[in-house]
PATORMI-765887 format. One line per 8 residues: number of its first residue (from 1); their letters; for each residue x, y, z of C-alpha. Coordinates in Angstrom, 3 decimals, decimal comma, always signed. Example, Ala and Ser with C-alpha at 12.3 -4.5 7.8 and 13.67 -1.06 7.14 Angstrom:
2
1	as	+12,300:-4,500:+7,800  +13,670:-1,060:+7,140
This chain:
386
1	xxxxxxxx	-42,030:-86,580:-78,173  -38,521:-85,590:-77,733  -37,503:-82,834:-80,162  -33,719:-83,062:-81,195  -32,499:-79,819:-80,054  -29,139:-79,533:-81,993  -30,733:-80,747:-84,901  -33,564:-77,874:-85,175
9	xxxxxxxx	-31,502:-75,398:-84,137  -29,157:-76,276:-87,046  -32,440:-75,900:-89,536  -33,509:-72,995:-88,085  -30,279:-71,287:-88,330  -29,959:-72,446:-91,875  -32,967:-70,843:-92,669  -32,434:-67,657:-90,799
17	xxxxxxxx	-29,032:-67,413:-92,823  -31,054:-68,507:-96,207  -33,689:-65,892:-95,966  -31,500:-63,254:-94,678  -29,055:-63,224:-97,773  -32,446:-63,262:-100,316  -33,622:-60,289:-98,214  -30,620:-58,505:-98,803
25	xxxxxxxx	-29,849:-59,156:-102,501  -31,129:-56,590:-104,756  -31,575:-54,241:-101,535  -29,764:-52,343:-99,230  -28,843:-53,779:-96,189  -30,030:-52,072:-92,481  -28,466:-52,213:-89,661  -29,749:-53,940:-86,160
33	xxxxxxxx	-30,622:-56,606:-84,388  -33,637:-58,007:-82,378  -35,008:-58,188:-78,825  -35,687:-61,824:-77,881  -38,992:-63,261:-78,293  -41,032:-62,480:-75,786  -38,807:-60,939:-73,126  -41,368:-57,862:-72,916
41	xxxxxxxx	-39,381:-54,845:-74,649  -39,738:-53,724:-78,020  -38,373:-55,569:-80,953  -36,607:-52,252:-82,634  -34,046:-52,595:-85,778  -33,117:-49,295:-87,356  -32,068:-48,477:-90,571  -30,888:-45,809:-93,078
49	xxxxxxxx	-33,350:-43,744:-95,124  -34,319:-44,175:-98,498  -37,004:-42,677:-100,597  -40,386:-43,261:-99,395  -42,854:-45,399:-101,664  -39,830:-47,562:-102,653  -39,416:-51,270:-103,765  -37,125:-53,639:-101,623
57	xxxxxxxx	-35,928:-57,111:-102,184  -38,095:-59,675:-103,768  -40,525:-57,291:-104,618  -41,724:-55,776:-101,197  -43,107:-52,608:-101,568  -41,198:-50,303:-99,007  -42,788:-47,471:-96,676  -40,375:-44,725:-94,969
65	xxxxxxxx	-40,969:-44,159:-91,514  -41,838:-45,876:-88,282  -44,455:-48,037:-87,864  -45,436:-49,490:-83,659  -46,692:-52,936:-83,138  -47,660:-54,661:-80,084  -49,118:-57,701:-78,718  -48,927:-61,614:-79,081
73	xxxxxxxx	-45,960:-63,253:-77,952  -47,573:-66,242:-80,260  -46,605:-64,567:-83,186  -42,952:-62,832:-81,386  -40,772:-65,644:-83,079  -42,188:-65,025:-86,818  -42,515:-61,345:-85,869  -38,969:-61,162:-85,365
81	xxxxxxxx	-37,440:-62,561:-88,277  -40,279:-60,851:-90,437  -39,343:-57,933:-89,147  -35,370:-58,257:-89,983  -36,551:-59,479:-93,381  -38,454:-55,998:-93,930  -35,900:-54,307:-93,077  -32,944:-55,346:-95,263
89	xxxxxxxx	-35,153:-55,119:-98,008  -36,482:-51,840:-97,370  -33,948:-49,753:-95,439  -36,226:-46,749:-95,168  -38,755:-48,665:-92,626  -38,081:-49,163:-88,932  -40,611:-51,826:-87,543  -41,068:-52,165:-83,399
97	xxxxxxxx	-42,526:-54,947:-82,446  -43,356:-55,362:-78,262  -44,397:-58,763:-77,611  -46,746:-57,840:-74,080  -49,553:-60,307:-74,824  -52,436:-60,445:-76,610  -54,543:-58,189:-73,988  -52,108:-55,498:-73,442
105	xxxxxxxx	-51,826:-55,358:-77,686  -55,175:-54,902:-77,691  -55,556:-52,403:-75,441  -52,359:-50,488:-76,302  -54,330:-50,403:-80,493  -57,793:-48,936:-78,585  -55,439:-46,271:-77,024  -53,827:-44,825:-80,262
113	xxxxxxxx	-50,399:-45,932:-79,264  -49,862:-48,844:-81,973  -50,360:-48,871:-85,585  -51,257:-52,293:-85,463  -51,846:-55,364:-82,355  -51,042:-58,915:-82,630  -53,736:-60,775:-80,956  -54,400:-64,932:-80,518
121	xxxxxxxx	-58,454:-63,936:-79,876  -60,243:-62,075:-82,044  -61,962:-58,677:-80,874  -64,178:-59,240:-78,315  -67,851:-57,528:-78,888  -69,090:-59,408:-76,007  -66,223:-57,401:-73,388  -66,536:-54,041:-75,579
129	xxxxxxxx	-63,221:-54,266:-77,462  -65,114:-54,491:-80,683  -66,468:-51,177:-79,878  -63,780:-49,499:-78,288  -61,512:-50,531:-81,300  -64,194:-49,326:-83,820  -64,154:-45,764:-81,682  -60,086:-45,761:-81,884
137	xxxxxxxx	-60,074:-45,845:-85,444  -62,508:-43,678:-86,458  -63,724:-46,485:-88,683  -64,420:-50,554:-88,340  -61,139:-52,561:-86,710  -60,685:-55,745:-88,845  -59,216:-58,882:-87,494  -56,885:-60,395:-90,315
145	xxxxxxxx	-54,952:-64,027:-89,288  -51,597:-63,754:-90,235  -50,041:-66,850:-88,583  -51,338:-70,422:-88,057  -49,426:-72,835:-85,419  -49,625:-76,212:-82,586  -50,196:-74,926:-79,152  -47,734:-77,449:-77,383
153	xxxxxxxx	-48,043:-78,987:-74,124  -44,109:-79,658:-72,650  -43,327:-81,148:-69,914  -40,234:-82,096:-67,799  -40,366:-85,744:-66,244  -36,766:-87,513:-65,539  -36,856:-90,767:-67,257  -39,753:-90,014:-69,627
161	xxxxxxxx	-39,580:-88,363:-73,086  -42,571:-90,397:-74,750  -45,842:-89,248:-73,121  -49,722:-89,147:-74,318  -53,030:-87,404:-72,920  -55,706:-86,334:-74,100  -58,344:-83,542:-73,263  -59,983:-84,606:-70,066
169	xxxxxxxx	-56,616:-85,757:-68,445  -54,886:-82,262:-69,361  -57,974:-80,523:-67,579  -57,833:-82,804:-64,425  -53,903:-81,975:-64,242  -54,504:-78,035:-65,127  -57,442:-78,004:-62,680  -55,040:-79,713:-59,838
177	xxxxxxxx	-57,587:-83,110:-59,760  -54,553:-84,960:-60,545  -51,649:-83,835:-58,431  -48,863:-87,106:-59,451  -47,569:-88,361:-62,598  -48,285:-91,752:-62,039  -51,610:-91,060:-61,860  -54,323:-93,663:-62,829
185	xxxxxxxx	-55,461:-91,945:-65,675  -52,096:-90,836:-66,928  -50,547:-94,952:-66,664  -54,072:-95,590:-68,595  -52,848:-93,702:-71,958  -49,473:-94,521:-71,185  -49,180:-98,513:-70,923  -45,686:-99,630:-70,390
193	xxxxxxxx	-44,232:-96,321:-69,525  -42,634:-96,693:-66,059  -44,119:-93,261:-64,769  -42,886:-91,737:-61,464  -44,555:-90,514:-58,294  -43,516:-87,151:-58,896  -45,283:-84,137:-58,134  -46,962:-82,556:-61,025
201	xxxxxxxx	-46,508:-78,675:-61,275  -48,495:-76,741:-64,132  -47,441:-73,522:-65,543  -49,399:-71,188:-67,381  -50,113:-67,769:-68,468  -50,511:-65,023:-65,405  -50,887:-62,322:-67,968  -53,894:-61,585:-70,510
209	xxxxxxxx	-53,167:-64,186:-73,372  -54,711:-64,988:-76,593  -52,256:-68,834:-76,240  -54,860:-68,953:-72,824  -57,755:-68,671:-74,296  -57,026:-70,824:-77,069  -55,895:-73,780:-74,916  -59,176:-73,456:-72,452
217	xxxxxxxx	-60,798:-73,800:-75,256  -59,512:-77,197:-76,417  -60,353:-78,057:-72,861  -64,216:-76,876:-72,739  -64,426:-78,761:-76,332  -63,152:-81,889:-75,399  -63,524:-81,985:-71,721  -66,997:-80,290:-71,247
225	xxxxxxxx	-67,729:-82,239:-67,922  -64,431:-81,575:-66,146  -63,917:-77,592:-67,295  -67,058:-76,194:-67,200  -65,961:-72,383:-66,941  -66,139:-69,686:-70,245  -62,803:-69,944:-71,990  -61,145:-66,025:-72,022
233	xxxxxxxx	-57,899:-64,449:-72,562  -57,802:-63,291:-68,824  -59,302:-66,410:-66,431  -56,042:-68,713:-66,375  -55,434:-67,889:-62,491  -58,818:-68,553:-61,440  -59,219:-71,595:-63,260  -55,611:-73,510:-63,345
241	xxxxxxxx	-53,829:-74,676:-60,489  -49,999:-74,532:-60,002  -48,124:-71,295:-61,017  -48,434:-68,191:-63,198  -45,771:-66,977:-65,616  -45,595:-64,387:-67,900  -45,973:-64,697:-71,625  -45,115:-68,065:-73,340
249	xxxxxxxx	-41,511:-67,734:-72,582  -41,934:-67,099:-69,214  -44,195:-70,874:-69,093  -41,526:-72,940:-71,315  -38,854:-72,037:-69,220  -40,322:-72,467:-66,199  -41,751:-75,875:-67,421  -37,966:-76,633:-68,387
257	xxxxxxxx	-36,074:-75,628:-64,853  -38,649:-78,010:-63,363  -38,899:-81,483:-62,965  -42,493:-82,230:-63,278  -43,579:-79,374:-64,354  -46,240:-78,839:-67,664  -47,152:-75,924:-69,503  -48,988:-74,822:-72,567
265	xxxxxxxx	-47,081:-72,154:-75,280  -46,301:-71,918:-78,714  -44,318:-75,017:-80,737  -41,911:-72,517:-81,144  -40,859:-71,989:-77,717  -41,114:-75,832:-77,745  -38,383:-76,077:-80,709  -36,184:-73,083:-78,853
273	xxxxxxxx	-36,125:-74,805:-75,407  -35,878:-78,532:-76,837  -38,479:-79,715:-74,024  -40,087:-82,480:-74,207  -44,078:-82,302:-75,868  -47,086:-84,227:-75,273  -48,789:-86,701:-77,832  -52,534:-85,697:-77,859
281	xxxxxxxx	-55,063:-88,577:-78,498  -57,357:-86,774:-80,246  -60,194:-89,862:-80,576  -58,492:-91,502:-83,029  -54,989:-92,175:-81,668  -52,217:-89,986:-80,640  -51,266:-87,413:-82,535  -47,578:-85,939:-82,632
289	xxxxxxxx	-47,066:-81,942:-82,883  -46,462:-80,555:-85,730  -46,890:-77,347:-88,565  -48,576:-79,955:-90,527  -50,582:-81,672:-88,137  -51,966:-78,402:-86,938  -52,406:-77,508:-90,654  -55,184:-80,284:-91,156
297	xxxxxxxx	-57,610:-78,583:-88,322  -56,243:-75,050:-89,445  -57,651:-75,390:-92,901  -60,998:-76,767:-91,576  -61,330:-73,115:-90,009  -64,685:-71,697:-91,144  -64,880:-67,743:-91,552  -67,363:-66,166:-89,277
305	xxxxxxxx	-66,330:-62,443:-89,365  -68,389:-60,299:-91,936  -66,135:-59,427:-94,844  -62,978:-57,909:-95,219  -63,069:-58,617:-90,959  -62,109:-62,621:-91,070  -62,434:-63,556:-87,536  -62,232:-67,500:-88,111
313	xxxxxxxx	-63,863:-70,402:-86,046  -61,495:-73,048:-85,009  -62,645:-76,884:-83,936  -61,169:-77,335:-81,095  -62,472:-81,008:-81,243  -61,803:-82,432:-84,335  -61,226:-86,312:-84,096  -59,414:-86,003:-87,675
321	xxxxxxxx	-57,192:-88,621:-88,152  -53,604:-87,459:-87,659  -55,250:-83,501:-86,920  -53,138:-81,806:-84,087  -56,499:-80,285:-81,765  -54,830:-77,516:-80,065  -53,993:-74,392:-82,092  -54,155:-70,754:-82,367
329	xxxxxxxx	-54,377:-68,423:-85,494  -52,714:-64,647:-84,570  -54,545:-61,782:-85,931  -53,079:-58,142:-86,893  -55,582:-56,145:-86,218  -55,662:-53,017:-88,066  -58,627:-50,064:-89,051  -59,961:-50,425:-91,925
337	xxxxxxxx	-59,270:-46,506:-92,688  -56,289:-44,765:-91,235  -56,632:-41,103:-90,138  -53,376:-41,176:-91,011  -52,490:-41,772:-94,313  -48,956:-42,571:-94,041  -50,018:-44,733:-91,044  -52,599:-47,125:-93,672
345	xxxxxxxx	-49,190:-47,524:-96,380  -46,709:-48,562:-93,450  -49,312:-51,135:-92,339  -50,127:-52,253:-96,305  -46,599:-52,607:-97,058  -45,944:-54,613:-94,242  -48,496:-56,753:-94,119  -48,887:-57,321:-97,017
353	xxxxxxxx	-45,080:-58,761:-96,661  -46,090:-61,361:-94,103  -48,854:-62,665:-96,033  -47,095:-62,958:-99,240  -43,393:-64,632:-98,987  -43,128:-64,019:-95,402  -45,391:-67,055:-94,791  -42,683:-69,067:-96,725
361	xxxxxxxx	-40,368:-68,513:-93,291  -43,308:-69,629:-90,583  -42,374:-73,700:-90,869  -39,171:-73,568:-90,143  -40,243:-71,749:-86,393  -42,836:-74,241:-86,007  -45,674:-72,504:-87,582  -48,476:-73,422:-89,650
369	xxxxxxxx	-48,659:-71,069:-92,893  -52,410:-70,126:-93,497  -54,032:-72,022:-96,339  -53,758:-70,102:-99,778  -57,249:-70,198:-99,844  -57,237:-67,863:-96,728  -54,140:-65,651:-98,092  -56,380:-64,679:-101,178
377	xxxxxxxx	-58,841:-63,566:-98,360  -56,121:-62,048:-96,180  -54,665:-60,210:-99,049  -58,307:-58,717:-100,456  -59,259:-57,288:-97,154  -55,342:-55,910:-96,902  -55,903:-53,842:-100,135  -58,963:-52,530:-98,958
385	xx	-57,325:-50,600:-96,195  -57,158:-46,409:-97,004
């Protein structure tokens, strides 16, 4: 599939304008801008001061103060424009956002230095993080998903913008079994597609990564006799071949200054680079990315964390007729009791933003909004938090 580039950007721009002037009616507008998604600093807007415990635009009840965020660059593009949203409504609140990766969010929560991480994986209690989290706050760490999305596959091939594999073929080409794109297996999914001998190179994640661990496991699901290793957040360089870049922005535009070069990141990075994405057969056809295609395995998602923790289990498999197979879910992953009480309002207030009308902006960037049945969930555990 060949997204129009021009034409997205126009929508998303739209939006962005559309969102931005309802944030700021009724409110008073902050200054500031925003780091790029995933370019590794902080995502920082400032603002004036207003009185703490305040309402905003729309509703949003408004903290005073600073509250630190780290972690997925999944989430970086909704995390951005969530942020700016929070902000002109409630010009008291400065939000930084640092989209490291999953692993370093995770790490930089269990060492007291964020309020809040952004994470693709759940906590770990397998690797200790579970633990270490629990010992951090003083009290149980929750996982809460927050945003739902398509991990794409995009590629650069001259001559070809309409391409389709499924599960085992991605982990022969990620594992370096198949080295050309006019592989056998590849012309077998692709019949009438002139393909080229060129040299396949894969890209993917060198740094810790929730969007890894996600991806290997679409491959262990549906290609259980070609990847055989234990999908984790850390593994991509022992298990891929090709090259390592960091965070999902680092893979797209790799994948894009390279002609036969593949990658795996968010659809987001997808719409912002205008690559080319894979059709995935899924076992019952080829299915085009989308928010809504991801949306049809996303709301099959079966809760497996012990309430108000809602660690979810994703099927990586499903043969659902029109289903998009590989996606993520982010979770914010917060304490369930604050030693700081100032510190459990700023992450309330927030949060309890993005899971209300903030998941009205998450389309637009390629997201998949979380099904209201999960919101109700989301928002329960939320207002549990002291």
């Amino acid at each position: 599939m060949k997204l129009n580039r021009a034409g997205m950007a126009a929508g998303l721009l739209a939006g962005a304008v559309a969102m931005a002037a309802c944030s700021s009616s009724g409110g008073t507008n902050g200054g500031g801008g925003s780091t790029p998604a995933g370019s590794g600093s902080s995502s920082m807007m400032s603002s004036s001061s207003s009185p703490a415990g305040g309402s905003g635009a729309m509703g949003i009840s408004c903290f005073k103060g600073t509250l630190k965020s780290e972690g997925s660059t999944a989430q970086a593009n909704a995390m951005t424009q969530w942020i700016n949203n929070f902000q002109k409504a409630c010009s008291g609140a400065t939000i930084n956002y640092n989209p490291t990766g999953s692993g370093d969010g995770v790490t930089a929560f269990i060492n007291k230095q964020v309020q809040f991480a952004g994470s693709d994986a759940p906590l770990s209690a397998t690797q200790g993080a579970t633990q270490q989290a629990m010992k951090a706050c003083g009290s149980t760490a929750l996982d809460l998903p927050m945003v739902g999305g398509p991990i794409a596959v995009g590629y650069n091939l001259k001559g070809v913008t309409n391409l389709v594999l499924d599960g085992p073929t991605l982990a022969k080409i990620f594992l370096g079994q198949i080295k050309t794109w006019n592989d056998p297996a590849i012309a077998a999914l692709n019949k009438g597609v002139k393909l080229p001998s060129t040299k396949i190179t894969p890209f993917y994640r060198s740094d810790s990564s929730g969007t890894t661990y996600n991806f290997e496991n679409y491959l262990a699901a549906t290609a259980k006799s070609v990847f055989t290793t234990t999908p984790d957040t850390d593994s991509s360089g022992a298990h891929f071949a090709g090259q390592g870049k960091n965070g999902s922005q680092g893979v797209a535009q790799a994948t894009q200054s390279t002609n036969g070069g593949i990658g795996y990141f968010e659809y987001s990075y997808a719409v912002q680079t205008g690559l080319s994405t894979v059709n995935i057969n899924n076992g019952s056809g080829p299915v085009q990315i989308s928010p809504d295609a991801a949306s049809l395995a996303i709301n099959a998602a079966k809760i497996v964390g012990k309430s108000p923790d809602l660690t979810l289990q994703i099927n990586y498999g499903t043969k659902a007729k029109g289903a998009w197979p590989i996606n993520l879910v982010t979770y914010e992953i917060v304490c369930s009791h604050y030693k700081s009480s100032s510190d459990a309002t700023s992450v309330k207030d927030f949060l309890n933003y993005t899971i209300g009308s903030g998941q009205s902006i998450l389309k637009q960037q390629g997201y998949a909004p979380l099904p209201s049945s999960l919101v109700a969930k989301v928002k329960k555990s939320i207002a549990g938090i002291s």
